[in-house]
N, C-alpha and C positions, 0 to 999 in steps of 0.2 A: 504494500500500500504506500501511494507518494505522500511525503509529506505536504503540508498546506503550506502556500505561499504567504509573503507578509501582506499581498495583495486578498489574500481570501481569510485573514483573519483581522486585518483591517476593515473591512466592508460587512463581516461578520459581527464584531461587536459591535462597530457604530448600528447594524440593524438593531439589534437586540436592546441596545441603553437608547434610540429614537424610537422604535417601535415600543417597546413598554410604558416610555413617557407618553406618548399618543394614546394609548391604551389608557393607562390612569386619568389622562385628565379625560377622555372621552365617556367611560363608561365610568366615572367618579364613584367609584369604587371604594369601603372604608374597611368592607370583612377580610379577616385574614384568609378565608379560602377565596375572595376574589381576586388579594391582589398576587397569590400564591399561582391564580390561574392563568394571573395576564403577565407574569413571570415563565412560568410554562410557555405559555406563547410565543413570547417573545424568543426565547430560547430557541426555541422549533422551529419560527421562520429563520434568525440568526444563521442557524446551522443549515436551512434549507440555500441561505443566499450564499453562504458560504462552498455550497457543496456543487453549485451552479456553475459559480465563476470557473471556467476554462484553469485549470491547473498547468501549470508549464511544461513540458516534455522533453524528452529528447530530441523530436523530431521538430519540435518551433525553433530549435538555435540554427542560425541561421550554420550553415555548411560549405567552409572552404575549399577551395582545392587542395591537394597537397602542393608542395613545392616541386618546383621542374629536378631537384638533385633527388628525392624520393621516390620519382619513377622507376617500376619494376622494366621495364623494357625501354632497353637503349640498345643502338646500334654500334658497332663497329667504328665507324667515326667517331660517332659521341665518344667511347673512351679513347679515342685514339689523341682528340682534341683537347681533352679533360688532362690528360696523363702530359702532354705537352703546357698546356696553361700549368701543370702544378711544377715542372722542370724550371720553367721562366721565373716564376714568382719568386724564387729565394735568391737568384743570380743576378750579380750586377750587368748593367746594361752601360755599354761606353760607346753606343750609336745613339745616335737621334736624330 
């Protein structure tokens, strides 16, 4: 099971503590099984908006290429030209 994002517990409580206050002053409610029910409530949609929100995936990050040295199939030149750039690179140069 993925863990919930800060985006789906963030929109989850703010449901829960606006949705309850809406509740209390709506149905002005004073018994303890009312306000215990519009607590319930509130809970259940919280958790329902929570359970809604798209969760993030592996498959939403977005997906680069690898890099051109990471490639499994190369040619013949390609190492031939590679193996020559890496001869040059440590050796001093007294043309130009």
């Amino acid at each position: 099971m993925p863990r919930p994002t800060a985006a789906q517990f963030s929109y989850g409580s703010a449901t829960v503590v606006f949705s309850a206050l809406a509740m209390l002053l709506l149905f002005r409610t004073e018994s303890g099984i009312g306000i215990a029910a519009v607590g319930t409530a509130a809970m259940g949609l919280g958790l329902l908006v929570a359970m809604v929100l798209p969760a993030r995936t592996k498959a939403d990050r977005p997906v680069t290429a690898p890099p051109a040295a990471a490639r499994t199939h190369r040619t013949v030149e390609d190492i031939e030209i590679a193996t020559t750039q890496r001869e040059h690179v440590g050796g001093h140069s007294l043309r130009r």
